[in-house]
Structure formats: structure tokens, C-alpha cells
N, CA, C and O atoms as a CHARMM CRD file, in Angstrom:
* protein
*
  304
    1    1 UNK  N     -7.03500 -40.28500 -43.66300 PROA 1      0.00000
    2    1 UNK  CA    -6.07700 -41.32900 -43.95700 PROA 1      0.00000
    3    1 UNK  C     -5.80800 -41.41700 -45.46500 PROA 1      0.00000
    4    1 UNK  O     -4.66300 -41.49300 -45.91200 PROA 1      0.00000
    5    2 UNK  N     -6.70700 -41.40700 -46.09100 PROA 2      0.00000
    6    2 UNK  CA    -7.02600 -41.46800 -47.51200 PROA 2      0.00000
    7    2 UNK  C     -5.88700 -40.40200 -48.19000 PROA 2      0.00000
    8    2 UNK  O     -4.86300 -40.85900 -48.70000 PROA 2      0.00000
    9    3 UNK  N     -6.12800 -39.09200 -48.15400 PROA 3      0.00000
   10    3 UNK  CA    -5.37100 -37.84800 -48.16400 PROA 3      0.00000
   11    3 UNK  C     -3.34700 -38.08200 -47.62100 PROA 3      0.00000
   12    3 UNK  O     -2.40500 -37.71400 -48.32300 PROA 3      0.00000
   13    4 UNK  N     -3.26500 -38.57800 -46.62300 PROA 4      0.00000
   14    4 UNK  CA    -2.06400 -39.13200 -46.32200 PROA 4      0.00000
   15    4 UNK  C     -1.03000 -39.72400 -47.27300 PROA 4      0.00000
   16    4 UNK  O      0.00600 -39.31100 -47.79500 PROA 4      0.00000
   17    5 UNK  N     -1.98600 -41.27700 -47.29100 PROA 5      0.00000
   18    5 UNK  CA    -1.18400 -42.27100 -48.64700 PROA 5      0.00000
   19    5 UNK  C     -1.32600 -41.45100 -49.69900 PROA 5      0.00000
   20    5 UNK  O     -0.24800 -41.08300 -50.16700 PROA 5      0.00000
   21    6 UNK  N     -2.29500 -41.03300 -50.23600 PROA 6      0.00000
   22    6 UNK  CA    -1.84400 -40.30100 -51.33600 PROA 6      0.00000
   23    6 UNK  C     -0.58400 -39.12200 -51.39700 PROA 6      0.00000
   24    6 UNK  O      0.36600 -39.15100 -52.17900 PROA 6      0.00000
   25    7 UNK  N     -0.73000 -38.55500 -50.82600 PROA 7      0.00000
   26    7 UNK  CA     0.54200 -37.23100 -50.60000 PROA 7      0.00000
   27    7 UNK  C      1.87200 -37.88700 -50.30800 PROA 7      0.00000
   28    7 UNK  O      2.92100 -37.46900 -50.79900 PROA 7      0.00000
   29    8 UNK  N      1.78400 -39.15100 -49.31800 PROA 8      0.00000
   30    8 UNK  CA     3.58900 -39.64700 -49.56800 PROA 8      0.00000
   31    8 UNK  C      3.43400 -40.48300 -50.83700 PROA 8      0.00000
   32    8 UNK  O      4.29900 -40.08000 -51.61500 PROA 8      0.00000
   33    9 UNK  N      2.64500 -41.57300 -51.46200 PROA 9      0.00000
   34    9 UNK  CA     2.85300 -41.92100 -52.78700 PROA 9      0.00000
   35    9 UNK  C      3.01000 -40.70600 -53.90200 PROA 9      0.00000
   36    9 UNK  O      3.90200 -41.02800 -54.68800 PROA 9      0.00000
   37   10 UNK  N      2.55100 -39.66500 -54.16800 PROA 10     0.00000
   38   10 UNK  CA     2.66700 -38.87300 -55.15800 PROA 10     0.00000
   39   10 UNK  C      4.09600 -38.33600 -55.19100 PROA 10     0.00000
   40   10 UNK  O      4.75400 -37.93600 -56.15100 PROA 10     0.00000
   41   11 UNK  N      4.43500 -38.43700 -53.78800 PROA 11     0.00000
   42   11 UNK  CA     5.54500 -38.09400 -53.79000 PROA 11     0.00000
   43   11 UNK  C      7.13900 -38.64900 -53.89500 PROA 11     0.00000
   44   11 UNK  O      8.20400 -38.07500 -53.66800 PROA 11     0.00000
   45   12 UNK  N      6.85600 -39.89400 -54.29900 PROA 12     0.00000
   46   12 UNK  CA     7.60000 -41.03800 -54.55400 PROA 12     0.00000
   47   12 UNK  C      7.78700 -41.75700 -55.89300 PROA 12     0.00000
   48   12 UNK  O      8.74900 -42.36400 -56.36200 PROA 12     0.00000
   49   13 UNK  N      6.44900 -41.47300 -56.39900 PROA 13     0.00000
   50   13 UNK  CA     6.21500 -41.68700 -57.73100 PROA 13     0.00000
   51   13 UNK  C      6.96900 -41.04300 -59.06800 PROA 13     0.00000
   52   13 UNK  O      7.15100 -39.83500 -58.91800 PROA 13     0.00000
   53   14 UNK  N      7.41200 -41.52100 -60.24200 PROA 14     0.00000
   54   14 UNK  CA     7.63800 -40.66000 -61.33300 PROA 14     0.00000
   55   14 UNK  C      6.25600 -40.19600 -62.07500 PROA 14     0.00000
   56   14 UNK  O      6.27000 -39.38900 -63.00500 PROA 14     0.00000
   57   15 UNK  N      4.73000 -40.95600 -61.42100 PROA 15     0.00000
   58   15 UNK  CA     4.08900 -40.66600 -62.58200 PROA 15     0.00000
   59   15 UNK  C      2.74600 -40.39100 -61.62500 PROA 15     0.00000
   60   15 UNK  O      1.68900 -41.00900 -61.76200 PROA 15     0.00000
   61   16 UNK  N      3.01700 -39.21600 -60.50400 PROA 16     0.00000
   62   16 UNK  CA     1.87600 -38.82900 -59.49300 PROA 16     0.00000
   63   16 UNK  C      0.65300 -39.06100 -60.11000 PROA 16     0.00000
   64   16 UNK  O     -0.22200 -39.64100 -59.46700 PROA 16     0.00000
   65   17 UNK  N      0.38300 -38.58900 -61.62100 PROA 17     0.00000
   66   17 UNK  CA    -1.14800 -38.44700 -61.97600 PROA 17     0.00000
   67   17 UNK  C     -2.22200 -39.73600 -62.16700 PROA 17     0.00000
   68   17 UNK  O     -3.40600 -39.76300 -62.50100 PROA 17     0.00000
   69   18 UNK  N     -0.87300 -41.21500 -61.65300 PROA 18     0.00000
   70   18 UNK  CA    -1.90700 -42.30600 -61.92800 PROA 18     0.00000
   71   18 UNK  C     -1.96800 -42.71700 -61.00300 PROA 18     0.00000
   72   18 UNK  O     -2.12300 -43.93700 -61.06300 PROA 18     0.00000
   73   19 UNK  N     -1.90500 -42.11300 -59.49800 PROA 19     0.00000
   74   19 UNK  CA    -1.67500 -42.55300 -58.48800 PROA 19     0.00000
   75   19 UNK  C     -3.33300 -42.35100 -57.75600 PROA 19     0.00000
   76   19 UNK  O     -3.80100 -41.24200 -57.49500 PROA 19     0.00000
   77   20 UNK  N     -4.05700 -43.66500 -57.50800 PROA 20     0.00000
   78   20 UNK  CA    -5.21700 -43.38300 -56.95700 PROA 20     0.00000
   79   20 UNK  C     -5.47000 -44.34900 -55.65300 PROA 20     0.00000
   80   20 UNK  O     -5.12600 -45.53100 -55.66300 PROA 20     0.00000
   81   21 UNK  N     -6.12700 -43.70200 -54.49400 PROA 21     0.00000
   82   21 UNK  CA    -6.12700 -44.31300 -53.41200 PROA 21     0.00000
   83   21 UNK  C     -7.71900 -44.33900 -53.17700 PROA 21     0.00000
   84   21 UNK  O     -8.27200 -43.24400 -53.28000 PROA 21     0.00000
   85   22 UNK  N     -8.59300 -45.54600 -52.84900 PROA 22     0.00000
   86   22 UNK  CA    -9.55900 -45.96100 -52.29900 PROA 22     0.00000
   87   22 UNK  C     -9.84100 -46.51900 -51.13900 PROA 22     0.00000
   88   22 UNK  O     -9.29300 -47.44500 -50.54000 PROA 22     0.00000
   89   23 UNK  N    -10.72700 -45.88000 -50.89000 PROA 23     0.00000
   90   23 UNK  CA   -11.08800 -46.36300 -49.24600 PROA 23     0.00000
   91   23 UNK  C    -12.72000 -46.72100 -49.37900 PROA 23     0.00000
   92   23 UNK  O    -13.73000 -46.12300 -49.75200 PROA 23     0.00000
   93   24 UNK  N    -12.30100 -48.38700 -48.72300 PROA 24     0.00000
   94   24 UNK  CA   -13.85600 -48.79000 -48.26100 PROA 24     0.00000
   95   24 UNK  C    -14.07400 -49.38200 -47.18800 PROA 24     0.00000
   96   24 UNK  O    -13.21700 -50.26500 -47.14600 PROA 24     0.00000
   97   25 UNK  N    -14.86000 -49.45600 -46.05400 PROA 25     0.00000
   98   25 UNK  CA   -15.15700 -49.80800 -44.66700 PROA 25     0.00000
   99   25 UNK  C    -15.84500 -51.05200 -44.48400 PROA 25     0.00000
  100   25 UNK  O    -17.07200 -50.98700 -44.55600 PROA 25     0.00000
  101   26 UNK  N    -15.28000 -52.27400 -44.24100 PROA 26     0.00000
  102   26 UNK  CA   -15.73400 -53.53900 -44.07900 PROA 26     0.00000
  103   26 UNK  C    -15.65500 -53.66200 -42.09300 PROA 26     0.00000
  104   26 UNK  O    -14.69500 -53.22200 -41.46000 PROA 26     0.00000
  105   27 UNK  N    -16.53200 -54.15200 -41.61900 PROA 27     0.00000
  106   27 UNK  CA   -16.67900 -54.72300 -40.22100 PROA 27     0.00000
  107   27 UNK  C    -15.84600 -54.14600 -39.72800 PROA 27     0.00000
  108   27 UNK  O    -14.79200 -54.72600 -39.46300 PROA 27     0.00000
  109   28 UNK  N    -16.01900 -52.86400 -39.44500 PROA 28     0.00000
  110   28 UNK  CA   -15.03600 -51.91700 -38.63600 PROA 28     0.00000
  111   28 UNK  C    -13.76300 -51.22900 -39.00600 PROA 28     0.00000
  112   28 UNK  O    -13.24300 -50.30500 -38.38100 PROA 28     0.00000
  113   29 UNK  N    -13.16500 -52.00000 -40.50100 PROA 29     0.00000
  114   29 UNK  CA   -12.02500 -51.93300 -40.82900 PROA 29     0.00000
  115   29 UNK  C    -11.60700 -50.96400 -41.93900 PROA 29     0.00000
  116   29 UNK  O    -11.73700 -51.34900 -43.10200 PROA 29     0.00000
  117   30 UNK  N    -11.08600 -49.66200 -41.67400 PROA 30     0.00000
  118   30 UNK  CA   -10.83500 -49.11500 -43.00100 PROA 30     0.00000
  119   30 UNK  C     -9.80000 -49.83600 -44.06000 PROA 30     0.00000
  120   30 UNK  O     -8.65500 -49.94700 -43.62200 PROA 30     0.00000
  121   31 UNK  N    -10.04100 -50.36400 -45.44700 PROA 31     0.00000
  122   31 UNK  CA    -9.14300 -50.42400 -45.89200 PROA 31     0.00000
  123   31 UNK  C     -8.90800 -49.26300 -47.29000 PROA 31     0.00000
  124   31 UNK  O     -9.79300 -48.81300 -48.01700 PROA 31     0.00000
  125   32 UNK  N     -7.81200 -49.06100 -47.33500 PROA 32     0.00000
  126   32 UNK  CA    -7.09100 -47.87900 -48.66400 PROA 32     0.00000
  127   32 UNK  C     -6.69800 -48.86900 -49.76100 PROA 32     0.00000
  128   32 UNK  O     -6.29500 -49.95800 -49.35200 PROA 32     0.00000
  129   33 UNK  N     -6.72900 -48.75200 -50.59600 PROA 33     0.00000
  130   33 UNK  CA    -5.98300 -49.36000 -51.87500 PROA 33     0.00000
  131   33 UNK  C     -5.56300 -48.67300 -52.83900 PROA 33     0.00000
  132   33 UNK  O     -6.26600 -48.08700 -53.66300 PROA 33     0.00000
  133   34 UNK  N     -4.38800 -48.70600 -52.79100 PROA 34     0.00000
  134   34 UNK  CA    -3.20800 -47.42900 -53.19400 PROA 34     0.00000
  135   34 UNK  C     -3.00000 -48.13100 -54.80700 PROA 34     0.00000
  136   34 UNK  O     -2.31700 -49.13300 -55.01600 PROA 34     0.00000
  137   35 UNK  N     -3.59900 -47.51700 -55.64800 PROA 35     0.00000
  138   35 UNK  CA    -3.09600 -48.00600 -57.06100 PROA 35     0.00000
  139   35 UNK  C     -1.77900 -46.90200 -57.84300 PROA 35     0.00000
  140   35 UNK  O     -2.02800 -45.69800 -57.78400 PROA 35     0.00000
  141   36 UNK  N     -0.50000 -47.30600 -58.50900 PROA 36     0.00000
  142   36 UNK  CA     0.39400 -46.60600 -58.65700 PROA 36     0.00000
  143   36 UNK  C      0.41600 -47.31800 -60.33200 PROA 36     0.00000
  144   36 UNK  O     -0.44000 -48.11800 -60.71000 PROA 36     0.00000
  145   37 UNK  N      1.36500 -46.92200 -61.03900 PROA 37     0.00000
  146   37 UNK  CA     1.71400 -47.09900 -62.70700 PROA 37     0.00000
  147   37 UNK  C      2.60100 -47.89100 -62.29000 PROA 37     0.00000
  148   37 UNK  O      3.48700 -47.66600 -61.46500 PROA 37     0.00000
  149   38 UNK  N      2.22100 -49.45200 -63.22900 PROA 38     0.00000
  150   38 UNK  CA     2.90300 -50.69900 -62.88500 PROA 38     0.00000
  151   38 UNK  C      4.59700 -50.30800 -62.58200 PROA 38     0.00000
  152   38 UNK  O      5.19900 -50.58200 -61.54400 PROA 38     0.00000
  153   39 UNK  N      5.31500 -49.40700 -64.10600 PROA 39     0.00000
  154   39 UNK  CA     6.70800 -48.67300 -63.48000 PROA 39     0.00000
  155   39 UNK  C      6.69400 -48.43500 -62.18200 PROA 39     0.00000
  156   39 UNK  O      7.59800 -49.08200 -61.65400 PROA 39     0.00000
  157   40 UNK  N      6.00300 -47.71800 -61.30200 PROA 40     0.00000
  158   40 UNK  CA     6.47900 -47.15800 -60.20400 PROA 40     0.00000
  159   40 UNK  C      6.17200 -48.57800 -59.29100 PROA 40     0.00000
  160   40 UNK  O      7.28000 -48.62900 -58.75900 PROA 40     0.00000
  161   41 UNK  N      5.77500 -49.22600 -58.98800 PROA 41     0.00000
  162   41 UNK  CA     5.60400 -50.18100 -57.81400 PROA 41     0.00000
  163   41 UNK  C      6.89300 -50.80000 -57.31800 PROA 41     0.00000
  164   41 UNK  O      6.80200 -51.32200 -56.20700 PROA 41     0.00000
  165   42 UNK  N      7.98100 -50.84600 -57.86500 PROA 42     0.00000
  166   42 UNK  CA    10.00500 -50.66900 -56.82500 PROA 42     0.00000
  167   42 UNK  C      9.32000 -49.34500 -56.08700 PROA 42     0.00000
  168   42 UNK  O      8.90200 -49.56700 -54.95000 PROA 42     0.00000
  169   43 UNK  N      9.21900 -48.52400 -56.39800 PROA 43     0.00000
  170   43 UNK  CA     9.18300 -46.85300 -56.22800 PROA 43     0.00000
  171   43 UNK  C      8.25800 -47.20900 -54.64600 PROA 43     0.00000
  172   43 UNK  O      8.92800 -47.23000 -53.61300 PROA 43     0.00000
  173   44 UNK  N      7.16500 -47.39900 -54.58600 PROA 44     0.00000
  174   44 UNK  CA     6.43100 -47.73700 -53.31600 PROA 44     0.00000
  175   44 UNK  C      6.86000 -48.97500 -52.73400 PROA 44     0.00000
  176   44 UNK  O      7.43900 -48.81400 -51.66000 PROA 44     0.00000
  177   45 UNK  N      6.76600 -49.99100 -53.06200 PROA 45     0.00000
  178   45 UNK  CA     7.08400 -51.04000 -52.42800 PROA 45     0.00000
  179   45 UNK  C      8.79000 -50.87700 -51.28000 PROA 45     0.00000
  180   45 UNK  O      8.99200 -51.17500 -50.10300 PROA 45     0.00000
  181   46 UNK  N      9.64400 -50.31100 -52.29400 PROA 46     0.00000
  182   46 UNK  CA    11.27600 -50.10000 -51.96800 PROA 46     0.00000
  183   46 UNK  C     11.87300 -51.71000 -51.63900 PROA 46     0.00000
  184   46 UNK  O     11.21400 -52.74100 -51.50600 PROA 46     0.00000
  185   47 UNK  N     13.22100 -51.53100 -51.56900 PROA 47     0.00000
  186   47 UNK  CA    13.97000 -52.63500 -51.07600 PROA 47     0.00000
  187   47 UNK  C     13.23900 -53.05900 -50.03300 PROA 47     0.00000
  188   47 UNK  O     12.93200 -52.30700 -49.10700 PROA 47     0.00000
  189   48 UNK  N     12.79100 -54.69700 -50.11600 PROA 48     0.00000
  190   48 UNK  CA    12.65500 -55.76100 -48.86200 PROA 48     0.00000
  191   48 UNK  C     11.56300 -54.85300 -48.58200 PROA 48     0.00000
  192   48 UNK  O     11.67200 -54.24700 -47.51500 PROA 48     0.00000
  193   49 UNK  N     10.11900 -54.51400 -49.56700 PROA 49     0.00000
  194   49 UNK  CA     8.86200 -53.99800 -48.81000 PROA 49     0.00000
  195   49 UNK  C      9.48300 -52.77200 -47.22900 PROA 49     0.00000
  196   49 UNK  O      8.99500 -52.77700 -46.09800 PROA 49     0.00000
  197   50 UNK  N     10.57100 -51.93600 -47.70800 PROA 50     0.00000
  198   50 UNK  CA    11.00900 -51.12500 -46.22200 PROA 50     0.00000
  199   50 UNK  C      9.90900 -49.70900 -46.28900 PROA 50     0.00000
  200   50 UNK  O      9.59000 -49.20400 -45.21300 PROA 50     0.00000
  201   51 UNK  N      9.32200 -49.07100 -47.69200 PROA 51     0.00000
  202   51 UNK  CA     8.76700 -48.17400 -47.99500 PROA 51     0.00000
  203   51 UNK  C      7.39800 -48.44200 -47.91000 PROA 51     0.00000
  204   51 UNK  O      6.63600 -47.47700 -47.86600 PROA 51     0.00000
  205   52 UNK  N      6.94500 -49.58100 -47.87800 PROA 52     0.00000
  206   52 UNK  CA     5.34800 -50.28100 -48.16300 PROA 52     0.00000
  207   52 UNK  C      5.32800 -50.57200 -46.44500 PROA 52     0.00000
  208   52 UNK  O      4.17200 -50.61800 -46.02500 PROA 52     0.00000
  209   53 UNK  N      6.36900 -50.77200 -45.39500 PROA 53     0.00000
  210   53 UNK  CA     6.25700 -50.87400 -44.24000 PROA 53     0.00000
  211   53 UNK  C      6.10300 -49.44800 -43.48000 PROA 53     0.00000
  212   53 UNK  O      5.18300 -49.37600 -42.66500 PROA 53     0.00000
  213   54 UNK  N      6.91200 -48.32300 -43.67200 PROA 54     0.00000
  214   54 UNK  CA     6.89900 -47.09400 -43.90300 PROA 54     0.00000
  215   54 UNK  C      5.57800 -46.23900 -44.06200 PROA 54     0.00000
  216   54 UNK  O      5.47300 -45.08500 -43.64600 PROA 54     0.00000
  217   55 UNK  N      4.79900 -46.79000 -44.57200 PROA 55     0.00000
  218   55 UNK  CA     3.62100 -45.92500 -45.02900 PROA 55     0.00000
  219   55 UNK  C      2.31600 -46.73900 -44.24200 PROA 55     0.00000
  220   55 UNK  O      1.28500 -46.21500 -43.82100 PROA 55     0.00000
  221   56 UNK  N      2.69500 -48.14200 -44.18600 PROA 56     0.00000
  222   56 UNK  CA     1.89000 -48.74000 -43.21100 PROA 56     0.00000
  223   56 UNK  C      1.82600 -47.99600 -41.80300 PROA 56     0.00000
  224   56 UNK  O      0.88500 -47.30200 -41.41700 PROA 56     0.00000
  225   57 UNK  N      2.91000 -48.24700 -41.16200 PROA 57     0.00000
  226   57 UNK  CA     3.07300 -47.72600 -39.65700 PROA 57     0.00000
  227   57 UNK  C      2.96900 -46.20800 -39.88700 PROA 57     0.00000
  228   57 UNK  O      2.46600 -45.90400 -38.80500 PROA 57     0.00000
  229   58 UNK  N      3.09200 -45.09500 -40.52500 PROA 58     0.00000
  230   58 UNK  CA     2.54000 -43.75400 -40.95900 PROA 58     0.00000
  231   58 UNK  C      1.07900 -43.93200 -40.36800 PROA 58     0.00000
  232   58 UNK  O      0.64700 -43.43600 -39.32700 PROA 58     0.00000
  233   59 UNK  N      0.23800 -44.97600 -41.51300 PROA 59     0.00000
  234   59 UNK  CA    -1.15900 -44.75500 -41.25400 PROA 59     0.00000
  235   59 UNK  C     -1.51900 -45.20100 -40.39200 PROA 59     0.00000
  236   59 UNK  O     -2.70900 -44.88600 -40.38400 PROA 59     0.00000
  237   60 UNK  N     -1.25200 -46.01600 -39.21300 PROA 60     0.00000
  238   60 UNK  CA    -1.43900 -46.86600 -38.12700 PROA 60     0.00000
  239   60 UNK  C     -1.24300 -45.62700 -37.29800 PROA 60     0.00000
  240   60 UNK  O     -2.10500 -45.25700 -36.50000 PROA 60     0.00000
  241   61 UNK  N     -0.11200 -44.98500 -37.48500 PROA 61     0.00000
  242   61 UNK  CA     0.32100 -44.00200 -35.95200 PROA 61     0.00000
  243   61 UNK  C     -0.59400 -42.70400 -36.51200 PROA 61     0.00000
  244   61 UNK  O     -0.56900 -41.73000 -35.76000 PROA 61     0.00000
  245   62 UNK  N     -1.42000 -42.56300 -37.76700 PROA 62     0.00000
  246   62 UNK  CA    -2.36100 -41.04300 -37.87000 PROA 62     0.00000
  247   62 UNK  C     -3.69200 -41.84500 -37.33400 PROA 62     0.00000
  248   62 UNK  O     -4.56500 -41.08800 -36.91000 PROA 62     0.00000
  249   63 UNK  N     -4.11200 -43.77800 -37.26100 PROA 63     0.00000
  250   63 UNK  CA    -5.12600 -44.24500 -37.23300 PROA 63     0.00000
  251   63 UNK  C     -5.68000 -44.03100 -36.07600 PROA 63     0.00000
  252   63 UNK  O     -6.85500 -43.68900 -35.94100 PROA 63     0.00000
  253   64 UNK  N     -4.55000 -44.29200 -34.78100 PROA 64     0.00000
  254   64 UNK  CA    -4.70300 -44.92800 -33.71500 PROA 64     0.00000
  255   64 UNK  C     -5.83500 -43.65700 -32.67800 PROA 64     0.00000
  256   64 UNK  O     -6.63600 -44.04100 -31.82500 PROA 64     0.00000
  257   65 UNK  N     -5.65900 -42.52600 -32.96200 PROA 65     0.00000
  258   65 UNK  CA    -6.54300 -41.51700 -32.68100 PROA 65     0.00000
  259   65 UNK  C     -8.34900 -42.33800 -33.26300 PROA 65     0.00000
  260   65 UNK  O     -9.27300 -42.66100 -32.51700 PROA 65     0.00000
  261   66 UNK  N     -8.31800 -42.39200 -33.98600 PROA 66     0.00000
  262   66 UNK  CA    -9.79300 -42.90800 -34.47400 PROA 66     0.00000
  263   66 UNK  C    -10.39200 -44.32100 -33.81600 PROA 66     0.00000
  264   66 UNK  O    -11.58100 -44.63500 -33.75700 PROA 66     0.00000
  265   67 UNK  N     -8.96000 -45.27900 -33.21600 PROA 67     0.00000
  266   67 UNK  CA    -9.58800 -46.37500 -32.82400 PROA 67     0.00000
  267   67 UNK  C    -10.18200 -47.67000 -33.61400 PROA 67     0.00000
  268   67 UNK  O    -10.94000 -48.51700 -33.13900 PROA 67     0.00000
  269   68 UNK  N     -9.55500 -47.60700 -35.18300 PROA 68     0.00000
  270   68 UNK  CA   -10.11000 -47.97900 -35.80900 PROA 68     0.00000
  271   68 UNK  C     -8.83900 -48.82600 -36.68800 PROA 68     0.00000
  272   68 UNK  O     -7.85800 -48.08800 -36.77600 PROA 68     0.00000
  273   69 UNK  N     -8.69300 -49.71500 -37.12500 PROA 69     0.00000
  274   69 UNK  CA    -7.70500 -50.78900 -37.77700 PROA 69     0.00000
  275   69 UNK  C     -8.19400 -50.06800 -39.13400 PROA 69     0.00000
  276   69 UNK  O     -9.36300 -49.86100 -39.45700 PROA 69     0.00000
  277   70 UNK  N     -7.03900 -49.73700 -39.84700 PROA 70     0.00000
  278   70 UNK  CA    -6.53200 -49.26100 -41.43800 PROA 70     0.00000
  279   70 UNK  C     -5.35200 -50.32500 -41.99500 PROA 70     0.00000
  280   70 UNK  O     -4.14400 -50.29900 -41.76000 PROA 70     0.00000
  281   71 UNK  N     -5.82700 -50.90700 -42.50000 PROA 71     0.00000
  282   71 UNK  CA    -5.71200 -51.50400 -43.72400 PROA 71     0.00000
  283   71 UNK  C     -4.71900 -50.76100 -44.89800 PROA 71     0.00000
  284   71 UNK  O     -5.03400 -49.57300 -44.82900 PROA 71     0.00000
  285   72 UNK  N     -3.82700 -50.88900 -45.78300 PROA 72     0.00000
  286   72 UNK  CA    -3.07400 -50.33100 -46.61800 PROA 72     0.00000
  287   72 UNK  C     -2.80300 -51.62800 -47.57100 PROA 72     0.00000
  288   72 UNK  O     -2.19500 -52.62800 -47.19100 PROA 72     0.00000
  289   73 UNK  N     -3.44700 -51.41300 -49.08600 PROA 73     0.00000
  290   73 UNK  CA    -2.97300 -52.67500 -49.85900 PROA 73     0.00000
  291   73 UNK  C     -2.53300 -51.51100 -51.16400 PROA 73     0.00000
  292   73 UNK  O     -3.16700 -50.51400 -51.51000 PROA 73     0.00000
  293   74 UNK  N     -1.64000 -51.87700 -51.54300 PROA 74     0.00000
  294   74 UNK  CA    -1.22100 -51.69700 -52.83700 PROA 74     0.00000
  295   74 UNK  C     -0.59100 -52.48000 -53.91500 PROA 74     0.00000
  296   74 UNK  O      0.25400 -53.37600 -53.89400 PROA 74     0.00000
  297   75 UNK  N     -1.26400 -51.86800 -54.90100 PROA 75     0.00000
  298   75 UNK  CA    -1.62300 -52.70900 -56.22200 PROA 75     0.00000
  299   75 UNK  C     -1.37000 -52.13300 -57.50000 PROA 75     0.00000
  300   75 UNK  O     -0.34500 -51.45300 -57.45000 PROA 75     0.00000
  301   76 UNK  N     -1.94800 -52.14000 -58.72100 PROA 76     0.00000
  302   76 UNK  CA    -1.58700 -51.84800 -59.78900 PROA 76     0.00000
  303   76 UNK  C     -3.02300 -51.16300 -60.44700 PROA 76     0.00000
  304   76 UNK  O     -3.02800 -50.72900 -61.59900 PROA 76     0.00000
């Protein structure tokens, strides 16, 4: 999952090399935390959160094989 968000954020980004994604496992729950260069966050987020919804349902439909709720927060 981890590998995922990163490869469509890098690829959205003007500034791939500050683009870092973390994953930590609370009570069953993977969560990712997608950090991007304050510039790029229009760039992920997009009009009306449509690109930050986009990458959500991505990782939900690679999750659902594992059985396991993923989490996607992005930040700065």
C-alpha cells in the first residue's frame, strides 16, 4: 500500500523528492501519511479534495484483498 501512494503522489507532484509516505498499524488499522512540499498540496488534494478521494478509493480497492481498513492522511 505504502509503495502505491507513493508512485501516484510522485507522480503528481512538481517536487517528487519531498514526497514521503509512512505507515503505522494501530488496532487493526493501517494508516499511511503521505507528506508532500507545502507548494504541492492543490497538486494532491485537487479541486473539491476529487484527487485526495482518488487515491483514497485506489488504496481501499488494492486494501480490500488484505481485509484490513487503510487509512490515507495527508499532510505537510
Amino acid at each position: 500500500m505504502k509503495d502505491l501512494v507513493e508512485v501516484l503522489a510522485r507522480a503528481l507532484v512538481d517536487h517528487p523528492e519531498e514526497v514521503s509516505v509512512t505507515e503505522t498499524e494501530k488496532e487493526g488499522e493501517i494508516i499511511l501519511e503521505l507528506k508532500v512540499a507545502p507548494e504541492d498540496m492543490g497538486k494532491v488534494i485537487g479541486k473539491q479534495g476529487r484527487i485526495a478521494k482518488a487515491i483514497r478509493a485506489m488504496v481501499k480497492a488494492a486494501a480490500s484483498k488484505t481485509n484490513k481498513k487503510v487509512v490515507v492522511e495527508i499532510g505537510q
